[in-house]
N, C-alpha and C positions, 0 to 999 in steps of 0.2 A: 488532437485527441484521438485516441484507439477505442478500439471495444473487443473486447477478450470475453471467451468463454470460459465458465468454473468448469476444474476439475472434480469427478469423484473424490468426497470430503476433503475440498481444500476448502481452507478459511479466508478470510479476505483477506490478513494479512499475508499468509503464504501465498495468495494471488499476487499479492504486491510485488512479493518478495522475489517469484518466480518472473515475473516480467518485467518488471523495474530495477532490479538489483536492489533495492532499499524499501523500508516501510516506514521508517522516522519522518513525519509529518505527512507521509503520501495516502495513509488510508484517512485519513480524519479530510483532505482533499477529494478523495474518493466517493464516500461517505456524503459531501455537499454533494457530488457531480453525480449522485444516487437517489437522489429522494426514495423513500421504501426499503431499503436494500438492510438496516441495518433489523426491521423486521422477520426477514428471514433467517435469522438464527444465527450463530457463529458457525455453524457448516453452512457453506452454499447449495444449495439443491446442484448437481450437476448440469452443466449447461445453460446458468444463468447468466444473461449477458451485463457487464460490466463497463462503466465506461471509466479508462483513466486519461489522469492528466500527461502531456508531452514528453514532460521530463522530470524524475524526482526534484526535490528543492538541495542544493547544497550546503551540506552541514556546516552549520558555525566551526569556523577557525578559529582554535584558542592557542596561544604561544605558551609553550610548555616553560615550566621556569621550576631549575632545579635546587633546590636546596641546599642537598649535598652532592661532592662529586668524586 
């Protein structure tokens, strides 16, 4: 687990998104590993420390099936 600080008016997902590469399931992870945090507004105050998880979760694979061809 890391701890990152917020940038001037980044969102939590845009934290995500900037350190993790992905936000699909990682902020609502976040969010738990937060208690308080989703109190402070959807802009982070600047330099609010952040704790995330390891490594995003990897996205369902779905077998693409074509129709037509």
């Amino acid at each position: 687990m890391q701890t990152v600080r917020a940038h001037q008016g980044e969102t939590l997902d845009a934290l995500c998104h900037r350190v993790l590469g992905a936000t699909a399931a990682v902020t609502e992870q976040v969010l738990q590993l937060n208690p308080g945090l989703a109190e402070l507004g959807p802009i982070l105050p600047e330099g609010t420390p952040v704790k995330l998880p390891d490594a995003p979760p990897q996205p369902e694979r779905r077998d693409v099936i074509q129709l037509w061809t």
